[in-house]
N, C-alpha and C positions, 0 to 999 in steps of 0.2 A: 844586349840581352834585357828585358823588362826587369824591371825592378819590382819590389816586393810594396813599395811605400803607393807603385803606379797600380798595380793589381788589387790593395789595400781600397782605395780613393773608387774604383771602378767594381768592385765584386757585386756591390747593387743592384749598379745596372745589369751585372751579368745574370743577377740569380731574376728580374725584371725582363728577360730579354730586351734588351734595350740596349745591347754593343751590337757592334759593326761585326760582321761575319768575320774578319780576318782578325780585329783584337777578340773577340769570343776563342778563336781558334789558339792565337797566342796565349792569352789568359789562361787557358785549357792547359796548355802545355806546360807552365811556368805551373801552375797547380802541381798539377801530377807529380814535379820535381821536386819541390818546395814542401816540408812538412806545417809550416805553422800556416802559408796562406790558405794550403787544403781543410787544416783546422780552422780557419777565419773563413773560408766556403761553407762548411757544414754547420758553423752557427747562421750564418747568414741565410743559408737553405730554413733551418728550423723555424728560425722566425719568420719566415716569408710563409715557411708552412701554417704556422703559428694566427698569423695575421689573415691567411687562406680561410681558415677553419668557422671565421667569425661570419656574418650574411653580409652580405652587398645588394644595396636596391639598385637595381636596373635603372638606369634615368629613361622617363620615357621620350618618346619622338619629340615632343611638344616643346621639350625641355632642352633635348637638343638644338631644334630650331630657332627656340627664343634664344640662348646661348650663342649660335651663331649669329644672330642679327646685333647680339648684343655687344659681342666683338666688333664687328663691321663697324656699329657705331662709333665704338670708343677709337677705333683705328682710324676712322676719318675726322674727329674731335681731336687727333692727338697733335700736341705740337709738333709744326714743321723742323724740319731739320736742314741736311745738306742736298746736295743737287739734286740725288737721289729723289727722296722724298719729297722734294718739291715736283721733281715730274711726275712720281705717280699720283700724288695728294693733289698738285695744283697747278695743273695744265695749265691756265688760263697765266698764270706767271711766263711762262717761256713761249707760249704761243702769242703773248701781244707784240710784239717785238716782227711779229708775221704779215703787221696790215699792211706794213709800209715794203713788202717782197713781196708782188702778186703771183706773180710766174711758180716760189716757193712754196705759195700756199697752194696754188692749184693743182704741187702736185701731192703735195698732201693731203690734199681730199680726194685724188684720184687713189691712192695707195689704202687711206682709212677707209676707203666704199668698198675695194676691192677686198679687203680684212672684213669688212662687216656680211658681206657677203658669206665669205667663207665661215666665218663663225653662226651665222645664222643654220648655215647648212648643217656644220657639225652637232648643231644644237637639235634641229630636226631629228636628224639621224638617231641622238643619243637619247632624245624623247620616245622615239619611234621604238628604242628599243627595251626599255623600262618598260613602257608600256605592253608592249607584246608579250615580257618575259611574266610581268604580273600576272596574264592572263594562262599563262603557262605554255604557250605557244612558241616560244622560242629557243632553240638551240643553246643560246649563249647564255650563262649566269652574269649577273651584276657585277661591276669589276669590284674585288675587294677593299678598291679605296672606297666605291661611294656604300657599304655595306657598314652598318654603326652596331651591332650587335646579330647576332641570332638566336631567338626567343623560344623556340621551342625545334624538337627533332621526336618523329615517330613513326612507327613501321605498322602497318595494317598488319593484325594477327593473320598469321596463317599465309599470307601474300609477298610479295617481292616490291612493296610499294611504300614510298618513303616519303612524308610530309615535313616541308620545313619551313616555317614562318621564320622572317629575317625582320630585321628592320635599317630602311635608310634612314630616310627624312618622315615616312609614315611605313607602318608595316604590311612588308609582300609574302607572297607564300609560294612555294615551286614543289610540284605534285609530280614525283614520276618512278620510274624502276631505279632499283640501285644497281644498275647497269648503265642509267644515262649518267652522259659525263657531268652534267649543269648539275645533280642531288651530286657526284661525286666531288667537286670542286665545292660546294657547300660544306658540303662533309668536313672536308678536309681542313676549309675555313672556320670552321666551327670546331675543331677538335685544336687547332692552333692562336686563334684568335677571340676566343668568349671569356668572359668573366665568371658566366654561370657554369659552375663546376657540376650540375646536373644535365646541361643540355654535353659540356665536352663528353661526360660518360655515357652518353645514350651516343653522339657523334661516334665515339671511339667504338661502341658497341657496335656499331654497324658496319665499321670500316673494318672490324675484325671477321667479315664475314668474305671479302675481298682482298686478303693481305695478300696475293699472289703479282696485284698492281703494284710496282716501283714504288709507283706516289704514294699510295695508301700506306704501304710499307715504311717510307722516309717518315709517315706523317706518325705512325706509329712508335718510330723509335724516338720522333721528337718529343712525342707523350711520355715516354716513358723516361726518358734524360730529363724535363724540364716544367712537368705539369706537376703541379703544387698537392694535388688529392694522392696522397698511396690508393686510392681504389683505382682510379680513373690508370695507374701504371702499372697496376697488378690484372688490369683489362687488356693495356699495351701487350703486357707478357703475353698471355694467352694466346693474341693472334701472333706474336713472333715466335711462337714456340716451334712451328713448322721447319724455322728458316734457318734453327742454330746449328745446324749439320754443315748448310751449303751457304750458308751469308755469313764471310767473314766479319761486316760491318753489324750487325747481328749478333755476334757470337761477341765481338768487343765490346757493344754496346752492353750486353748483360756482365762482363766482369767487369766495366766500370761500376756499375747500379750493384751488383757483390760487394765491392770495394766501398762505394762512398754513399749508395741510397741511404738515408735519415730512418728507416721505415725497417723493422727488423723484418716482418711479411713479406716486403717484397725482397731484400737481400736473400732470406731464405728460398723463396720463388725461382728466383735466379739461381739458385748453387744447383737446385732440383734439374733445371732445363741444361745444364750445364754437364751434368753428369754424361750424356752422350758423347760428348767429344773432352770427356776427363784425361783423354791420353793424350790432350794436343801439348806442346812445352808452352804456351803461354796460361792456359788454361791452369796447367799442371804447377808451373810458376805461383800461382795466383791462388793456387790450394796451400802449397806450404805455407804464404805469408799469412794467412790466414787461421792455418793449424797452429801455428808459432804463435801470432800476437792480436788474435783479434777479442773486441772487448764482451763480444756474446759467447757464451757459454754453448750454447748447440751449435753455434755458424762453425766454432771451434772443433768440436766434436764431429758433427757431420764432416768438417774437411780433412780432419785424420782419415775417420774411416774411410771418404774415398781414395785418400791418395794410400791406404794400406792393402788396398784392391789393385792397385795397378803394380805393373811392372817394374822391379829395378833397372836403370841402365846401367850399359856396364861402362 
């Protein structure tokens, strides 16, 4: 069973998404049981909200590039080490020991031609398609590793047409309906993976116009569990509002965010959408604890009165 001291050391990375799927999952569940790490979440949460709240400059392309190269340097400056490192750092060490094996070296030049080959190819190819996509011609969006931000998101008044400028290594832009998959997989990237907490609200804003997609939907409730803005999760709400009837994952997702969102607005939000399936037993569960001990005055109030609406069992 996780220990409290392990979930203590790691809630950082948790409230950073920065854990592994399956410790996120454990950690999750050791919370939920645990009263003081849930109280060591919800400071953690605030401050993370706390430290949200403040601006962040965007690095530009330029910055990122130089950075990169500046690495590369310092990585091939750095002292050698063990075998390792000397083969990737210093070929020309385990390869002298080659002049004197012809037959061995010739077939290592047959195997590195045959690799250079191949790499050459793959390099075209992934040129080829950079290119294409910039120009907006292409089916496939950028894969999310080589994607370093997205800079802006906007919908033509009145129209069904979505602009989004990204940036890799210099910034692209992909022009299209938000019915194409390529604005949708951006979208989605951009409501999960930006800094800029204006561009996730305009992202989430539009993805709330398609919540009937799975993905959009996933991507929605990940906004709403894990994005730092109460506006940007009070936008989640809205388009998951549809789904609280018929999406059990849905419907949990909003009485965790009842339970433990930092944000009195959106707890409130959540008790409202909730009210439609007030007769389920976990729902109902989730009203008493609530009407019992919770530390708002109206979350208290509103969840007497619903649960003074429903049915006794018998």
């Amino acid at each position: 069973m996780m220990k409290c001291d392990w979930v203590k050391e790691n809630i950082l990375l948790y409230a950073y998404n920065e854990l592994a799927d399956d410790a996120r999952y454990e950690l999750e569940q050791h919370v939920a049981r645990c009263a003081d790490c849930s109280t060591e979440l919800q400071a953690t949460r605030q401050f993370h909200a706390a430290l949200a709240e403040l601006p962040v400059e965007e690095p530009t392309p330029n910055l990122v590039a130089g950075s990169r190269m500046r690495l590369q340097e310092a990585l091939e400056t750095a002292e050698q080490g063990g075998f390792w490192q000397r083969l990737i750092f210093d070929p020309g060490a385990w390869l002298r020991p080659i002049r004197f094996a012809p037959a061995l070296a010739a077939a290592i030049f047959v195997v590195g031609f045959a690799g250079g080959i191949g790499a050459t190819y793959k390099y075209i190819n992934s040129n080829a398609g950079v290119s294409s996509m910039a120009s907006g011609s292409s089916s496939q969006p950028a894969s999310e590793a080589s994607i370093t931000g997205i800079s802006s998101v906007s919908q033509e008044p009145g129209s069904n047409q979505v602009t989004i400028k990204y940036d890799t290594v210099s910034t692209q832009q992909a022009q299209g309906s938000l019915n194409d998959q390529r604005i949708q997989q951006l979208l989605l990237f951009a409501a999960q993976n930006n800094n800029n907490s204006g561009v996730r609200m305009d992202s989430v804003d539009l993805l709330t116009q398609k919540p009937n997609d799975s993905h959009v939907r996933e991507a929605l409730v990940y906004a709403l569990r894990y994005d730092s803005n109460p506006g940007i999760r009070l936008k989640a709400l809205d388009g998951l509002s549809a789904y609280v009837k018929s999406d059990t994952q849905v419907r949990n997702v909003l009485l965790e965010v009842l339970i433990n969102d930092s944000n009195q607005g959106v707890r409130t939000a959540a008790l409202h959408l909730l009210e439609v399936v007030r007769a389920d037993s976990s729902v109902r569960a989730v009203l008493q604890q609530l009407a019992a001990h919770d530390q708002n005055a109206y979350i208290r109030l509103q969840a007497r009165n619903t649960l003074a609406e429903l049915p006794e069992f018998d």
